[in-house]
N, C-alpha and C positions, 0 to 999 in steps of 0.2 A: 391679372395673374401676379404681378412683379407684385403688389401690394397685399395680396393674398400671403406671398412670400414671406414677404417681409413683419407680416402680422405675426405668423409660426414660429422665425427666426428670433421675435423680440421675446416670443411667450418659453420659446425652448430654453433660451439666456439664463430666462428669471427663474425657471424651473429650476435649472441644474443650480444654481445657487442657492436655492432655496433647499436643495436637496443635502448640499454638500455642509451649509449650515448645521441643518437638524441631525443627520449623521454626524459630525464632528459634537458636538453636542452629546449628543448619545452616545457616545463611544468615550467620553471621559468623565460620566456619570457613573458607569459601571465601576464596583466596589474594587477596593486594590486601584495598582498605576499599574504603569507600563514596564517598569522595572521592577515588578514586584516576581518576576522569575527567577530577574539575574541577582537579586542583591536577597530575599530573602530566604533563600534556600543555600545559600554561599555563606558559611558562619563566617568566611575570611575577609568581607566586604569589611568594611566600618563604616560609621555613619560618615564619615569625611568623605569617604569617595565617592558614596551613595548622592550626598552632595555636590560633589565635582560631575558625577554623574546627570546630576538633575539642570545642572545647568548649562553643560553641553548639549545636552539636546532641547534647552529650551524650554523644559517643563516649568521652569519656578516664575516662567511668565505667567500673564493674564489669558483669558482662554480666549479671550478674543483678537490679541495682540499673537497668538500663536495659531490662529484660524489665518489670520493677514498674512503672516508668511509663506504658511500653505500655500494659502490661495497665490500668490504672486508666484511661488515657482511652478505651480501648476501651467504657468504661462508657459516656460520654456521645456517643459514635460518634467521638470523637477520634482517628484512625490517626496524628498528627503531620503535619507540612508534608513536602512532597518534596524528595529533594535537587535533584532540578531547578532550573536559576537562575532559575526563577520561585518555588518555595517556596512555591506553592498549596499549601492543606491535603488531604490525600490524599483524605477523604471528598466533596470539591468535586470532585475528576477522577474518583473509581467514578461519582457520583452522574449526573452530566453525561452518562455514557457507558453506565451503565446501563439505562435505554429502550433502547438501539439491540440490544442483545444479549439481550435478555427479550422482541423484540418477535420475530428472527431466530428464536431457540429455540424460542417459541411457537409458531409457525407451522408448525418444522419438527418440534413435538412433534404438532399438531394431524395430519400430512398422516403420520406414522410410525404415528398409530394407524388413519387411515380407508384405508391401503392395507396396513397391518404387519397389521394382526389380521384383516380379511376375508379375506386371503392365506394367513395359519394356520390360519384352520378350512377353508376350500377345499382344501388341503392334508393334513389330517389327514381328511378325507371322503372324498379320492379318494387314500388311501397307496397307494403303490406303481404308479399310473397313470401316463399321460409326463407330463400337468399336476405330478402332484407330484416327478416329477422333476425337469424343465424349474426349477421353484421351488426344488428344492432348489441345484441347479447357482446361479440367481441367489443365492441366501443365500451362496452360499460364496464366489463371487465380492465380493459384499458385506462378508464378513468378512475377506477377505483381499488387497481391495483398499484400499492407503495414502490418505489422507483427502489428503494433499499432493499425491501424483502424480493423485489424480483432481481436485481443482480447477488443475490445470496442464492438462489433455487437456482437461478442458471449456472452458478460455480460450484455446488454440490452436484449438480444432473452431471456437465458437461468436463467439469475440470476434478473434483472428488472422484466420483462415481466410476465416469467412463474413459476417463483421463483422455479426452478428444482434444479437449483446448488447456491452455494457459488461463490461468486466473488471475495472475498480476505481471505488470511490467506493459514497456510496449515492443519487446521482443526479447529472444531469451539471453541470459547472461553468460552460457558456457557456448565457445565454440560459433558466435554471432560474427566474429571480425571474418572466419575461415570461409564463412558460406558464398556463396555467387550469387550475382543479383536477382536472380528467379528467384532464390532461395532464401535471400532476406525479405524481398516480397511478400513470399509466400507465409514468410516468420511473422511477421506487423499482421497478415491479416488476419491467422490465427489468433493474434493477440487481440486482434481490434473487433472481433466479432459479436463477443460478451456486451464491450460496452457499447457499440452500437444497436446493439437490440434492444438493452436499457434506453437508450438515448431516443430510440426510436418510435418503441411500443405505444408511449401515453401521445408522441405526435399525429401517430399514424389514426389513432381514437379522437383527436380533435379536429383534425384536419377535415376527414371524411364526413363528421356531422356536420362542420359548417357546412362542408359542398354541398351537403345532402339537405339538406332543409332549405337552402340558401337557392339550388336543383329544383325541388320539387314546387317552393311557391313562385319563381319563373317558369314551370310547364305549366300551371295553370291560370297563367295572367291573358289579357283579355290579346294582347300581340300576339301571343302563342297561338294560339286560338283560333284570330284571323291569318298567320300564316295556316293554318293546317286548313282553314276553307277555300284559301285559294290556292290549295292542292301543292303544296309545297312537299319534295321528298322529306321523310321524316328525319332522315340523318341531317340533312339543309338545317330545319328546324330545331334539332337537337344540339349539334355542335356549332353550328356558326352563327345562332339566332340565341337559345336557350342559356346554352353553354358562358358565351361572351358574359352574360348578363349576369350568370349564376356565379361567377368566378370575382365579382367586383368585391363582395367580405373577402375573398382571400389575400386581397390588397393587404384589407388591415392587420389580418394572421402575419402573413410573412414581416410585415412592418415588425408589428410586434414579439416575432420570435427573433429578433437578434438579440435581445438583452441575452436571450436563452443560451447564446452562443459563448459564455462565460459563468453566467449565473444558476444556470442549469448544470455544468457542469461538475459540483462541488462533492455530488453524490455519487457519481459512479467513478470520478478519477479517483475520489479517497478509497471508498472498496476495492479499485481493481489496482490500486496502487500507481497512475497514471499520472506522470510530472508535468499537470498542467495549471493553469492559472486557478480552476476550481481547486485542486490539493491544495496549493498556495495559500486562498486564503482562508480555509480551514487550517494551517499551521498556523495561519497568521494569526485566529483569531485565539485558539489553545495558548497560544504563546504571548497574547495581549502586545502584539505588534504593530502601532498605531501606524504607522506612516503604510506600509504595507495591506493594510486593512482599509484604509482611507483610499490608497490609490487602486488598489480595485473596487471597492466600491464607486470613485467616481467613473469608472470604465464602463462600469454594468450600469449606471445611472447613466452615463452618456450614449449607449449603446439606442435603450430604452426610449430616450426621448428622441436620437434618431432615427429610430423607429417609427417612432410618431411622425415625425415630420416626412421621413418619405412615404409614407402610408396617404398624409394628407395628400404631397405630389402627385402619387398615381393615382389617387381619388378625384384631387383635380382635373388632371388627365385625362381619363375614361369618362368623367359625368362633369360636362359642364357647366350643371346648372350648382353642383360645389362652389365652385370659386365665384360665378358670375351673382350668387346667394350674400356673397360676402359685401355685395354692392348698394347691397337694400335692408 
């Protein structure tokens, strides 16, 4: 197991390196620089300071002599300052912003599993009935409805139309300090309901297909089977025989969905106007703000590969013929 470990730990290393290379890379191929916000649309720059400029933050180096620095303050969570004219350090504006998007993701992780997996094994119980068609038609709909155009329809339905909810912010700006704390509660949920249905919708449509196919070929596996000859109740067989077994893909899902918990967020905190790491670095990138663009990208790239790696964990875990595979 320790060596199992240790195999994932050395492969995750060389990933995110390998990641944080090709992104730093691509991000300074792109046409224009970094200061082509602040000096070219400013008649009152000159090229002197646009030069004082370039050397303060280290542009007029080599791109690889400027990838080394990075990387070295990355160690002590250093991303560098923004080019913003404010020149906050980068790790001050994720840090700031990240609550508001770990609390959004959470939430919308928590309500993907308590309607996403009892929807797949319902589904995979009654294959081929209208319930599991009616379910499939919603999955698809879910998969193939744009995460953009659906928090637009729900802010015209819900916040236009019937004026039920708030469309932007994460509670309202008149009259928010005066209210009592039921009543600011009660303000964030209002706020928060838009973009957790966004956040929700396409989970809630992947979650359930894996259960469900993942469900339906463990009820017909050859254990299943001989549980049911030797007269086993069928709930026995479903939940604590079937179920166990059916839920081992889900490992991988949940592994994989935390990059989501940042990188997914980018579309619905800019629509609902939502000050979290996803807004961020869509400003970030409008505004060609390298260091700010860099450090959440490697967040979301770090996120991702441990993802990976606890996915392996729990897979190791639950099936140990994983790790003891590693031996031969």
């Amino acid at each position: 197991m320790i060596e199992f470990l240790i195999k994932r730990l050395i492969s995750l290393i060389i990933s995110l390196l390998g990641i944080t290379i090709i992104s730093f890379s691509i991000i300074h191929l792109a046409p224009g620089g970094p200061l082509s916000p602040l000096t070219e649309f400013n008649p009152k720059i000159t090229p002197e300071y646009r030069e004082r400029l370039v050397k303060m933050y280290g542009l007029d180096k080599p791109l690889y002599i400027q990838y080394w620095n990075w990387l070295k303050g990355i160690i002590k969570l250093d991303f560098g300052r923004s080019f913003s004219l404010d020149r906050r350090p980068v790790w001050d504006k994720i840090k700031e912003r990240l609550p508001v998007t770990l609390l959004i993701n959470f939430l919308s992780l928590i309500l993907i599993l308590l309607i996403g997996v009892p929807l797949g094994i319902y589904s995979a119980l009654k294959a081929g009935s209208l319930g599991d068609r009616l379910t499939t038609i919603f999955i698809f709909i879910g998969y193939a409805m744009p995460s953009f155009w659906f928090a637009l329809i729900l802010m015209m339905i819900f916040g236009v139309k019937l004026h039920w909810l708030p469309i932007s912010g994460l509670h309202s700006i008149v009259g928010y300090e005066e209210m009592s704390f039921l009543q600011k509660v009660w303000d964030w949920t209002k706020h928060l309901i838009c973009p957790l249905c966004v956040a929700t919708f396409g989970g809630i449509a992947g979650i359930s297909r894996y259960v469900r196919n993942s469900m339906y070929e463990v009820l017909h596996a050859d254990f299943i089977l001989f549980a049911k000859a030797k007269g086993l109740p069928e709930n026995v067989i479903i939940y604590k025989h079937a179920l166990r077994n059916a839920l081992l893909p889900l490992i991988t899902i949940l592994g994989l969905s935390l990059p989501s918990l940042i990188g997914g967020s980018v579309i619905f905190e800019t629509i609902f106007g939502i000050p979290g790491v996803g807004q961020l670095m869509w400003q970030a990138v409008m505004a060609r703000d390298y260091p700010v663009i860099m450090g959440t990208l490697f967040l979301i790239s770090l996120l991702t590969l441990l993802g990976n790696f606890l996915a392996d964990i729990g897979y190791a875990l639950a099936d140990p013929r994983i790790r003891l595979g590693e031996k031969h």
